[in-house]
N, C-alpha and C positions, 0 to 999 in steps of 0.2 A: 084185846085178844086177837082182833082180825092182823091188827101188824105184825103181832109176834107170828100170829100161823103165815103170813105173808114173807118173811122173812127166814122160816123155817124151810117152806118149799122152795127159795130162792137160792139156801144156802145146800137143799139137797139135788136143785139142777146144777148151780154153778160146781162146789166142793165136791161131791161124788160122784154126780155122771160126765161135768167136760173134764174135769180137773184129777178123777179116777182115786181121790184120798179112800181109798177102802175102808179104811180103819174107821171114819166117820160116820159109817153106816151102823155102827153097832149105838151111838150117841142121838141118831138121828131118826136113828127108824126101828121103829117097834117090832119086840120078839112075835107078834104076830098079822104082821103083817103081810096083806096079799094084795097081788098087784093083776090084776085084771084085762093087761093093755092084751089082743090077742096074739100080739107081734113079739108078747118078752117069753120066753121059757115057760113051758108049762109047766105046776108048781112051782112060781117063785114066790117064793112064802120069807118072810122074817128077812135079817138082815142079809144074811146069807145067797139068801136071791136077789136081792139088790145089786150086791158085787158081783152074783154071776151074768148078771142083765147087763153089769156096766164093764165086766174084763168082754162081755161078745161084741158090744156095740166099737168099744178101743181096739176089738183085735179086724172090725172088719173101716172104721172111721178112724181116721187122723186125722187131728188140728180142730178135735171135738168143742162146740161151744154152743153155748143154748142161750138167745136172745128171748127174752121174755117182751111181747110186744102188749098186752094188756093183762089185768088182773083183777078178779074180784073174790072177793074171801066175805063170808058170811057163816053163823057159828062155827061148827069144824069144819067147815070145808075152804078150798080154796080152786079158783079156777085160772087157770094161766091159755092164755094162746102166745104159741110160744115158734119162734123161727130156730130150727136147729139144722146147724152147719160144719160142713168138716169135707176133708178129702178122703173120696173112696179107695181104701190103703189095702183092705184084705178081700179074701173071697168074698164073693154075696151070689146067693141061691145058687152055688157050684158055678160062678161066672168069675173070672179071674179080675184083680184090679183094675180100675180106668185110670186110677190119678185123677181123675175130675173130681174139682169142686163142684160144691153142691148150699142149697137150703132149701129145705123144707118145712114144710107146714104143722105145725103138730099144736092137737088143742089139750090140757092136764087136769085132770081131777084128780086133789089130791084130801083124806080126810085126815083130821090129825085126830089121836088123842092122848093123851097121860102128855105132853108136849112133845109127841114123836109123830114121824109119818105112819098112820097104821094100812090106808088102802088107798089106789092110785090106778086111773083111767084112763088111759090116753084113746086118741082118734088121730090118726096119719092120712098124708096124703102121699101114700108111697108110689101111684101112680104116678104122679108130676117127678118124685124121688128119681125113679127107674128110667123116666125120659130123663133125667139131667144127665143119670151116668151113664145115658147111651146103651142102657141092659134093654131097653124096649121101644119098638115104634110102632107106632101107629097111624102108619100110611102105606 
C-alpha cells in the first residue's frame, strides 16, 4: 500500500499541478477533499479546488515542475520534501513579472483514502521564494 499511495501523490505533483492535466483531478482526488496549505485558495475543497489551485499557480509560474527530493509514506499518509521550480511568468502579490527563475523549498502532506488524494499540507519557504524573484530584500 505505501508504493501505491507513493505513486499516487507522485502522479498528482507531476500530472496535475506541473503538467496542469485537469481532467485527472476528478480520477485522483477525492469528492471531499480539503487542502489545508494556507498559501491555496480558501475553501479548496474536492476536485474542483485542485484545478483552481493549479490554473493560479500556471497563471502566475511557467515551466512548472516539482522535484520530489525525499519520501516517506506510512498507512494513509504520505510525506514528500519536494523542490519546486519554474519561471516567474504572472503577477504575484500585485508585483508584475520578473522572468526569473526560481526553486523552492516546499515540504507535502498528503492523506489518501478510497485510493484518492482526500487531504494535503504543505509548508513553503516563500521567503527564500520572494528573494529569488527579487519581490523582497532584506538589507
Amino acid at each position: 500500500m505505501s508504493q501505491d499511495n507513493k505513486r499516487l501523490a507522485r502522479r498528482v505533483l507531476e500530472e496535475i499541478y506541473a503538467r496542469a492535466e485537469l481532467a485527472l483531478a476528478d480520477d485522483l482526488v477525492h469528492p471531499d477533499f480539503v487542502d489545508h496549505d494556507p498559501g491555496h485558495p480558501e475553501g479548496s475543497k474536492g476536485p474542483e479546488g485542485v484545478r483552481q489551485t493549479v490554473r493560479r499557480l500556471h497563471s502566475v509560474f511557467g515551466d512548472l515542475r516539482f522535484e520530489v527530493e525525499d519520501e516517506i509514506a506510512e498507512g494513509d499518509k504520505v510525506v514528500q520534501r519536494v523542490r519546486m521550480g519554474g519561471r516567474h511568468t504572472g503577477a504575484l502579490m500585485g508585483r508584475e513579472p520578473t522572468d526569473r527563475v526560481f526553486t523552492a523549498r516546499h515540504v507535502y502532506i498528503w492523506r489518501i483514502a478510497d485510493g484518492r488524494i482526500v487531504e494535503h499540507w504543505g509548508v513553503r519557504d516563500d521567503l527564500d521564494l520572494l528573494q529569488q524573484l527579487e519581490l523582497l530584500s532584506l538589507g
